[in-house]
N, C-alpha and C positions, 0 to 999 in steps of 0.2 A: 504494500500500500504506500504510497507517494506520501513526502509529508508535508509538501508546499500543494493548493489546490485553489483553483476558481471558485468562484459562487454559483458556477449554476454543478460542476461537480461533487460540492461540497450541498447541494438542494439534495439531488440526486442520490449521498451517502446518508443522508438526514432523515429522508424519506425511506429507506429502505432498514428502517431502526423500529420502525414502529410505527401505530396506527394513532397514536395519543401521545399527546406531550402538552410541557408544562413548562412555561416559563419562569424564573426564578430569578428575582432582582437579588444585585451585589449591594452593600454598603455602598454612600456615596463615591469612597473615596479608592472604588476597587474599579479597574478596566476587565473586560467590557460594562455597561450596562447591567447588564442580564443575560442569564447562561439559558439556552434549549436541552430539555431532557425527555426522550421518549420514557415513558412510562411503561412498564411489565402490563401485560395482560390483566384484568383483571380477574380471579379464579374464585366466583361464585357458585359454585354448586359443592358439592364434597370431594375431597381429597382424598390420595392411596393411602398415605402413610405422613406422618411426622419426621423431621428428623432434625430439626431446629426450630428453635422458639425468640424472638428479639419482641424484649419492651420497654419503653418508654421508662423514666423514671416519675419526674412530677408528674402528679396528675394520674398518672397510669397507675403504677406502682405504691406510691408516697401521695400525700395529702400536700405535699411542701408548695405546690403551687401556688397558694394563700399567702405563705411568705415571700415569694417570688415579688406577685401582687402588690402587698402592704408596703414592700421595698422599693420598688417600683411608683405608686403612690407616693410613698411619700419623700422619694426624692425630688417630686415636684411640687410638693410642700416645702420644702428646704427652697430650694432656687425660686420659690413665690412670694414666699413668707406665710402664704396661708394654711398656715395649723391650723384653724378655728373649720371644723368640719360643716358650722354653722353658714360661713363664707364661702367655702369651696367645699363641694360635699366629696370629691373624690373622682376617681376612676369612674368614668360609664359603661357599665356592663354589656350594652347593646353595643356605641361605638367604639369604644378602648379594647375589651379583653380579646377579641378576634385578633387586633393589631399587635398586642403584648404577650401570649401566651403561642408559645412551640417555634420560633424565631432566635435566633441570637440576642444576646443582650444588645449590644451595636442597632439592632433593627429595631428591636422593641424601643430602645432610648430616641433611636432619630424620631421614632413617628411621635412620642410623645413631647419631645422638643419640638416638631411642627406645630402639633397640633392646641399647646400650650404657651405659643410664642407668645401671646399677646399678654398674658400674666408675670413672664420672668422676667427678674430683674438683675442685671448686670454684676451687683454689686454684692446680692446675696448667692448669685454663683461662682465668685470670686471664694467669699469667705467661708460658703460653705466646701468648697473644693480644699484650701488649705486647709480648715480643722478635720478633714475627713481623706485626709493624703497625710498628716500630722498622722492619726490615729493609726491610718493602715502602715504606715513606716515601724512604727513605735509598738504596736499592739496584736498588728494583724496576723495571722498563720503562713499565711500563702509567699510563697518566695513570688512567684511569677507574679502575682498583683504588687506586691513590694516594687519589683523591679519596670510595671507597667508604669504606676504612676513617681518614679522616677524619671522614668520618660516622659511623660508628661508635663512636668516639671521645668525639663529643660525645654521642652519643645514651647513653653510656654515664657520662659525666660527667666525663669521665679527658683532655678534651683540653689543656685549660690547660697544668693539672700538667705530661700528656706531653710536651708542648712546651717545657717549662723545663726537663725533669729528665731527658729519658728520651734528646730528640733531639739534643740538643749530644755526647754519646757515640756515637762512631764507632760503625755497625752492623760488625761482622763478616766479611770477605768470602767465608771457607768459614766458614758456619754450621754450630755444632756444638752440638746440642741437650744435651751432657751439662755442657759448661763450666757453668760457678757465671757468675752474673750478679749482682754484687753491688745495683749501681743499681737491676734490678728487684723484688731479694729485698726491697728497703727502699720501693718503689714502693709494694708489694701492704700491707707491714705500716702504712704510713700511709692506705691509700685501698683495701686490698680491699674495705671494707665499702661501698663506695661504690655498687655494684652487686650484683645477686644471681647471680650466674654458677652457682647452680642450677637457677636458672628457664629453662623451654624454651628460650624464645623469645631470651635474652639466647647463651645455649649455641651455639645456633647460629648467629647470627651472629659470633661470636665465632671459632667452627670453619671457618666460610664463610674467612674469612681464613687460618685455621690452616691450611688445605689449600690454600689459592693459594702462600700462599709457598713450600712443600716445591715443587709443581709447578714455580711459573715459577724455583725457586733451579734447578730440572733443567734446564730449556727453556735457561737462560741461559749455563747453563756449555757445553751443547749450541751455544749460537750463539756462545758464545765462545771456544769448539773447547779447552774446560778439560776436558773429561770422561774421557779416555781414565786410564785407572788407577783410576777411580772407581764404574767400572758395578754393581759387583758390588755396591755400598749402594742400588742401586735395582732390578736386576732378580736373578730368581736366576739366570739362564744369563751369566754376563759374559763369554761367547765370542759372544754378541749383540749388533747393531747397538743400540741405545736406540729409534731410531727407525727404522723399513724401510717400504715399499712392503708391501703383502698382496698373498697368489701371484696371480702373472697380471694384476699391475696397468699393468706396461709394454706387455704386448701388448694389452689391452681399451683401454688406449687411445689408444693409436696407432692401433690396429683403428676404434673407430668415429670417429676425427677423419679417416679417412682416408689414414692416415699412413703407413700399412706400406707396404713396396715394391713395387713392380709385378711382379716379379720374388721374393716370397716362401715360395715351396716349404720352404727349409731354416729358417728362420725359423719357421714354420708348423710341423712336423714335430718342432723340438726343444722349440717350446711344449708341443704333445701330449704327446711323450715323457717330458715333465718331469714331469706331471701325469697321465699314464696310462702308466707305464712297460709295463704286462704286455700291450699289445695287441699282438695276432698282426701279421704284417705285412701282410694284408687287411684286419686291422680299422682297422690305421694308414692306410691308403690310403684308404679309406672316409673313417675323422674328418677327415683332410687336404682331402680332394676338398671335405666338404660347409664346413669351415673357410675354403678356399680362396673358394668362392661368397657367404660371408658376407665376408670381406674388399671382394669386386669391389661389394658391393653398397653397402660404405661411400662406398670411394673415388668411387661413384657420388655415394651420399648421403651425404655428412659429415654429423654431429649435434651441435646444439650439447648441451655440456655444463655442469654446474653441479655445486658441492661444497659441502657444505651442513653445518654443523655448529654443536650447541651452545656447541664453544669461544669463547672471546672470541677477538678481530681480531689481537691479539697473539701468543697461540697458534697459533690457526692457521698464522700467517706462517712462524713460527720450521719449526711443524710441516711442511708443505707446500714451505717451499723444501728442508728435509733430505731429504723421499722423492723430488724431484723432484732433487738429487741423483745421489740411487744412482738414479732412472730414466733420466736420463741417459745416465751411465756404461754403462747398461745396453745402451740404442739406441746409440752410436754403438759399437757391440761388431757390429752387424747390416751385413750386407754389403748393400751396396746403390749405387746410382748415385752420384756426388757432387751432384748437384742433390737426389736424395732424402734424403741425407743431413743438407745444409746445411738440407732445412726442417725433419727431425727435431730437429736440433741448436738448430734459435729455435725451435721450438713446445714442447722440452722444458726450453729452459733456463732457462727460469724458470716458478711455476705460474702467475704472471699472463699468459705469453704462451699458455698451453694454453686455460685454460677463461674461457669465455664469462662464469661467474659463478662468483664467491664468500661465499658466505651463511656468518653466523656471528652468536654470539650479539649484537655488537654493533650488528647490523642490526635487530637485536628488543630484548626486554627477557630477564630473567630469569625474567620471568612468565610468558613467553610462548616458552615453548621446549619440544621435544619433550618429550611428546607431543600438547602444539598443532600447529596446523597451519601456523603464521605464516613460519617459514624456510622449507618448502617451497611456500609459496602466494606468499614471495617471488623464492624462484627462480624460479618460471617465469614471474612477470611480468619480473624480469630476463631470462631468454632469448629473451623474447617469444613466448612458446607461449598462443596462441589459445585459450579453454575448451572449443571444437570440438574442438582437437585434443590433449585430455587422455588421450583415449585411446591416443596416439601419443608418450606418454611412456613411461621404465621408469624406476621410482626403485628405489635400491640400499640397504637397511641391513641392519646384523646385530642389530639390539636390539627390544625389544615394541614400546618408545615411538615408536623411529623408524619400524617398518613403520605401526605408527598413523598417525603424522603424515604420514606417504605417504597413505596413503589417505585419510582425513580432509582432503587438502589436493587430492584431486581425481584422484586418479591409482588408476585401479585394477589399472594392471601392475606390480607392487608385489613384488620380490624379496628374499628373506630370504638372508643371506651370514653364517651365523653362526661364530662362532669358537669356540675351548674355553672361553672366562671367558663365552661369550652362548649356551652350544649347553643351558642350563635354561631360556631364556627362553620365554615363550610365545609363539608366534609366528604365530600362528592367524590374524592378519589379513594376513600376508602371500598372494598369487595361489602363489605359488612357494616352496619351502624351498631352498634349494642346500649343502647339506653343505660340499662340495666346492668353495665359491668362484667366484669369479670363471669360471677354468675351467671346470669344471661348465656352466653359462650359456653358454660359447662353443659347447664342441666336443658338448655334451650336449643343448643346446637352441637352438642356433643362433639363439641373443637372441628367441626365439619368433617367429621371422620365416617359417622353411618347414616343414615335415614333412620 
């Protein structure tokens, strides 16, 4: 194949890729435009066999999408000034979360800097950008965000200064956005001019950071088991977990690692019951019976599995060992042998001992995250699944970008798991919609495996 080619050659190789495609805009500050992606088949009717599983983390997996959200939010509080929810009541769930949710942080930021331009103010994205480049320097976990908004810094012209003036002053350990910052107040009046923090492109990256700190000051008190008293600043239910497992995530996957017991009638039955309360007790016996034959089939066939997510490697971790946690907790709750038990107990106890793979943003770039195709076209080269046998995957999101990035990455059993903050999105490229979650998919459609 030639590696220099025309345009109407290059129609002609495009067109012989596929019957459906998808176009996919770049950050502003990436060449081209926008990338063309034929999309896989899509494989709605039932499948031969199993032989890999890829899902989603927030949203899919994790409940964490809330703080995503709330970070998100309220990094546009910061650079507005409006805290008073009275004032600005927040994120619109109809317009915003389509835009903000299964995207790059990059993408999510630009559209909320568009679309908020007319409330930021120059001077509180100055100050909020140093106290929260201050904090991530000083405080933060992550090497790579350390060394991003480094960059930043200079790119901005503020790192010398920062460095003599800003970082010999202890960050804060509970970060309180309303305290008086005397050091930075005198920061901005000798050197705001120094940058134009009107301009796009300065805005958001500037905000790029504003929103990491909120999240990972969350993530951290979370791993450093500070959070308890504190919920209610970040979610509105604070009778809520921060972080939880999404329904049905203990039994899906146990169910296809093989894991459930051999002996799982009662286990099986209170799944159903949980998620389909009103069934007669023939129809219970029915979903039981045909649940019961998807179990035997795992244990026959285990599948490897893969988790796949925009977040960074730090996230992730934090995020992934908290639901694997309460999944835990949750399995060694199930009656079962003590041999089955004890492999319950190392397969769940941590998420590195479950899944075969881990994809996250740090595996890619920023430029290259859903809804590219690059984290799931790396999963499966991590699980080792064959281009033969693409068909014999299911991948799992609840967002546009992500069901794109499914399929765009080869996979055309492609299921949509959507939640309240992702039930606007459009979700047209997914084979499957499932309301109803994870469940749904078991006891409803028996992982498309029988009639």
């Amino acid at each position: 194949m030639k590696k220099f080619i025309g345009k109407d050659e290059a129609t002609s190789l495009l067109t012989g890729l596929g019957e459906e495609f998808v176009i996919v805009k770049n950050p502003v500050y990436v060449h081209p435009e926008f990338e063309l992606y034929p999309l896989a088949p899509k494989l709605t009717g039932f499948i031969p066999g199993i032989k890999g599983i890829v899902m989603d983390m927030d949203g899919t997996t994790t409940t964490t999408e809330e703080l995503c959200l709330h970070s998100l939010e309220y990094m546009v509080r910061r650079v507005s000034g409006k805290y008073d929810k009275n004032v600005w009541h927040g994120l619109d769930h109809v317009r915003d979360f389509p835009n903000v949710i299964g995207n790059s942080t990059t993408k999510h930021i630009e559209y909320l800097i568009k679309t908020y331009h007319d409330i930021i103010i120059p001077e509180l994205v100055f100050k909020s950008f140093i106290r929260t480049a201050k904090w991530t320097i000083q405080r933060g976990e992550d090497k790579s965000r350390k060394e991003e908004v480094e960059s930043d810094l200079k790119a901005f012209g503020l790192y010398n200064e920062f460095c003599s003036r800003i970082l010999p002053v202890e960050s804060e350990d509970i970060f309180d956005d309303s305290a008086a910052s005397h050091e930075v107040d005198l920061f901005y009046s000798d050197l705001g001019g120094n940058t134009d923090f009107s301009e796009f492109k300065n805005v958001v990256r500037a905000a790029i950071t504003i929103y990491y700190q909120r999240y990972h000051y969350i993530l951290k008190l979370i791993n450093e088991n500070r959070i308890e008293g504190r919920k209610e600043e970040f979610v509105v239910d604070p009778g809520k977990e921060l972080i939880e497992p999404m329904n049905g995530t203990a039994f899906f996957l146990a169910m296809v690692k093989g894991l459930l017991p051999a002996k799982s009638d009662e286990i099986t039955r209170n799944f159903i019951k949980k998620y389909y309360p009103d069934l007669n007790d023939i129809r219970l016996d029915e979903a039981a019976e045909k649940t019961e034959n998807l179990i035997k089939y795992f244990r026959e066939n285990p599948v490897k599995v893969a988790v796949v997510t925009s977040s960074i490697r730090y996230e992730a971790e934090i995020v992934l060992r908290e639901v694997f946690r309460h999944i835990h907790r949750e399995v060694s709750g199930w009656e079962c042998t003590e041999s089955e038990k004890k492999k319950l107990n190392e397969s769940f106890g941590s998420f590195s001992n479950y899944y075969d793979a881990v994809i996250t943003a740090t595996d890619s770039s920023e430029i290259r995250l859903k809804p590219h195709r690059d984290l799931y076209s790396i999963a499966l080269h991590r699980i080792d699944i064959p281009k033969k046998d693409f068909d014999k995957v299911i991948g799992f999101e609840d967002s546009e970008s992500g069901t794109i990035a499914i399929r765009a990455a080869g996979i055309g059993c492609c299921v949509a798991v959507p939640f309240a903050q992702t039930s606007g999105h459009d979700l047209n490229a997914a084979s499957y919609i499932a309301k109803g979650g994870l469940p749904q998919v078991v006891v409803e459609k028996s992982l498309f495996l029988n009639s």
